[in-house]
N, C-alpha and C positions, 0 to 999 in steps of 0.2 A: 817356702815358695817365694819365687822371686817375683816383683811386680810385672817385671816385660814375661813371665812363663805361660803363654797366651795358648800355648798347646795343650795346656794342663786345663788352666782355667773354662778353656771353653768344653768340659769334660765335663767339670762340675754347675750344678745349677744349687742355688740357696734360696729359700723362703722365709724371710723374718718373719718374724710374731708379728711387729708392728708394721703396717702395710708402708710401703715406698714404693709410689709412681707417682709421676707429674701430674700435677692439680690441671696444666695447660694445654693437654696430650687429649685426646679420644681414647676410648679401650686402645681399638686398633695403633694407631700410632704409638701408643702406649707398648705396645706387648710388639711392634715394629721396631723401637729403641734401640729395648732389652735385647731383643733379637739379632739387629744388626752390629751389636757390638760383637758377635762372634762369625754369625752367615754374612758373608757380603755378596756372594751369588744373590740379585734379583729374583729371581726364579724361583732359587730352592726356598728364600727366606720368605718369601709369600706362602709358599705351601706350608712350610713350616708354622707362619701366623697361625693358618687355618685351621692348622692342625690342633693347636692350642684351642683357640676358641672353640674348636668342635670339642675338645678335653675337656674341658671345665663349664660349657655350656653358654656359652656369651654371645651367640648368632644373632640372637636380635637388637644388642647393645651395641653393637662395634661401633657406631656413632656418638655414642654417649660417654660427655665427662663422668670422670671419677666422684663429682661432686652430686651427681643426679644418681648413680648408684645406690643402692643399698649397703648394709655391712656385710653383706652374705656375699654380693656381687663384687663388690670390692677385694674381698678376701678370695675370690678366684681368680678376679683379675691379677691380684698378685701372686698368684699360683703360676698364672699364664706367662707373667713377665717371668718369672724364673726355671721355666722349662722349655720355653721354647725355643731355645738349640738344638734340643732336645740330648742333655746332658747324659752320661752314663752314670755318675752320682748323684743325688742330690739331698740335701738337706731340709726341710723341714721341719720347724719350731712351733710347735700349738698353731697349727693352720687354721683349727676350727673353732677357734676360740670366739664366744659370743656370736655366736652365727644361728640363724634359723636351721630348723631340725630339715627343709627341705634341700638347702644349702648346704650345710652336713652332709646330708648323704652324697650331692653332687661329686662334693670334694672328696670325700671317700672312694667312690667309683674309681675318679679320676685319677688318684695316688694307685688304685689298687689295677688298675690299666697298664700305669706307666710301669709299674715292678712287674706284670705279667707280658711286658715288650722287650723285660732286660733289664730295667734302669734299678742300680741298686738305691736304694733310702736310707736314711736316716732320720727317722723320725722322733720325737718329742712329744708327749703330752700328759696330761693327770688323767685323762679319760681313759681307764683302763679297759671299756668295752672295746676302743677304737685298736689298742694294741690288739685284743684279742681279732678282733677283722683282717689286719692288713701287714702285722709280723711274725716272720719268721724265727725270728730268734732277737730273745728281750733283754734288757738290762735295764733293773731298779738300782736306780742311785736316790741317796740320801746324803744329803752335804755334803756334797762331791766325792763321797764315797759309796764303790760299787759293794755293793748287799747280795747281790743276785745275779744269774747270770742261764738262760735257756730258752726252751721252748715253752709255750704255756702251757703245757702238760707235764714237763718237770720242774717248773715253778709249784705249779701250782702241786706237788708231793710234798713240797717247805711245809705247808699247809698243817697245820695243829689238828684240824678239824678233816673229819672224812666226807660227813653227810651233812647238810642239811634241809629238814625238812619243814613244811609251812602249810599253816593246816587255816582254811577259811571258816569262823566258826562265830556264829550269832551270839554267845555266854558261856563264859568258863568261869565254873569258880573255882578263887582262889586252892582249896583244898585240893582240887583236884591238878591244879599247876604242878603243888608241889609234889605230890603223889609222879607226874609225869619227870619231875626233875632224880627222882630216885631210880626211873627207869636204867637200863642196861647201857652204857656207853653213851649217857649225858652227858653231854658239858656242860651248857647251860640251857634255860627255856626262858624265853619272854611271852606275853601275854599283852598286844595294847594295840587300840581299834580294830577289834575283830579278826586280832591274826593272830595264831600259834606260832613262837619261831623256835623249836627245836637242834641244837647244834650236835652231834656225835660224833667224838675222836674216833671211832673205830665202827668194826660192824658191817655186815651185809645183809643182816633182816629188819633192820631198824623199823622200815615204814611200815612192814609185815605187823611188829610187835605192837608198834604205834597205832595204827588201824585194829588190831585184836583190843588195846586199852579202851578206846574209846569207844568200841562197839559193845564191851562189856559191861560199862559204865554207863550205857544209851547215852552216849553223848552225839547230840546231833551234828555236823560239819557241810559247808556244802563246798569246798572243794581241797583237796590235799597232793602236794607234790614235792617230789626231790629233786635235790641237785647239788652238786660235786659245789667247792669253795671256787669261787670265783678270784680271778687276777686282781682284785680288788683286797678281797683278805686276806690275800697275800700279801698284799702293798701295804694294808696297816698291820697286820701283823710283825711285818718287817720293820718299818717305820715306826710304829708306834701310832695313837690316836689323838695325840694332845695338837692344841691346836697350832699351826706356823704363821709365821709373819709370809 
């Protein structure tokens, strides 16, 4: 892309990890800037502002320096600075990185708005619950090599593991773990602060059989459930578990 390709560029919108707006700016003014580097319609690029700020939730900030913000607040206002041309691409790098959980969500919405208006994403993160929210089709990379490549219901078939189940339980003894680890279509079983965690490569009576074992055994439980492997064990799975720099 060439630097004067200003047709192109005002298409695309990007959001660094590390936030970039003027320390010297207002929200408003701020997300005004960004804005009019592409709208120079008066008109539209006001409604355009507002639109943003109505996006990402910053109505009663628009007065306030970047410096009186928060980290949550901040990290939408640079959401806002890089959408509101309102791009048909845009990029996103760990948007919600260190941000409060009510922040998080804001951002989330507001990523999952702009894809339900059109605008295609690219998004970035380690938080695999967020992929699971707001993409349609995923790619695990590992040292810049692609691993993976789908929706997270054919990711998640990569998967070693079919079920797992997690049992709430006041005392288990040891004997009896191991006894559970012999069971049908085990892979493995842990035991530690009061939870059973059951994993099975295979099977569709697992929780059946597993409820028959403990019932037999009068072992008491006060809450037990399943669930498919998560986008998560996929991702170490794939990757592996040791630690990275």
């Amino acid at each position: 892309m060439k630097p004067d390709a200003y047709d192109i560029k005002s298409k695309i919108g990007v959001v660094f990890q590390d936030v970039a707006v003027f320390e010297e700016l207002t929200v408003y003014d701020n997300i005004d800037y960004f804005c009019g580097l592409y709208i120079k319609d008066k008109k539209l690029r006001k409604q355009y502002i507002e639109d943003a700020i109505e996006l990402v939730g910053l109505e009663e900030f628009k007065k306030f320096y970047p410096k009186q913000l928060s980290g949550g607040l901040l990290r939408r206002l640079n959401i806002a600075c890089g959408i509101a041309h309102k791009p048909k691409l845009i990029f996103l790098d760990e948007p919600t990185v260190a941000v409060d959980p009510q922040s998080r969500n804001n951002i989330l919405d507001g990523i999952k708005k702009l894809r339900d208006n059109g605008a295609t994403i690219i998004y970035t993160t380690h938080y695999m619950e967020e992929v699971e929210i707001i993409c349609d089709r995923i790619i695990i990379l590992d040292k810049g090599k692609i691993l993976a490549t789908g929706t997270s219901d054919e990711l998640k078939e990569l998967a070693k593991i079919e079920e797992k189940i997690t049992v709430e339980i006041n005392e288990l003894q040891e004997k009896y773990v191991e006894e559970i680890k012999k069971l049908k279509n085990i892979d493995e079983v842990k035991c530690e602060n009061n939870l059973l965690l059951a994993t099975y490569t295979k099977g569709k009576n697992n929780l059946v059989e597993l409820m028959e074992y403990l019932k037999e055994n009068k072992i008491k439980y006060n809450k037990i459930y399943s669930e498919r492997p998560t986008l998560n064990d996929v991702f170490l799975e794939l990757t592996g578990k040791e630690l990275r720099d």
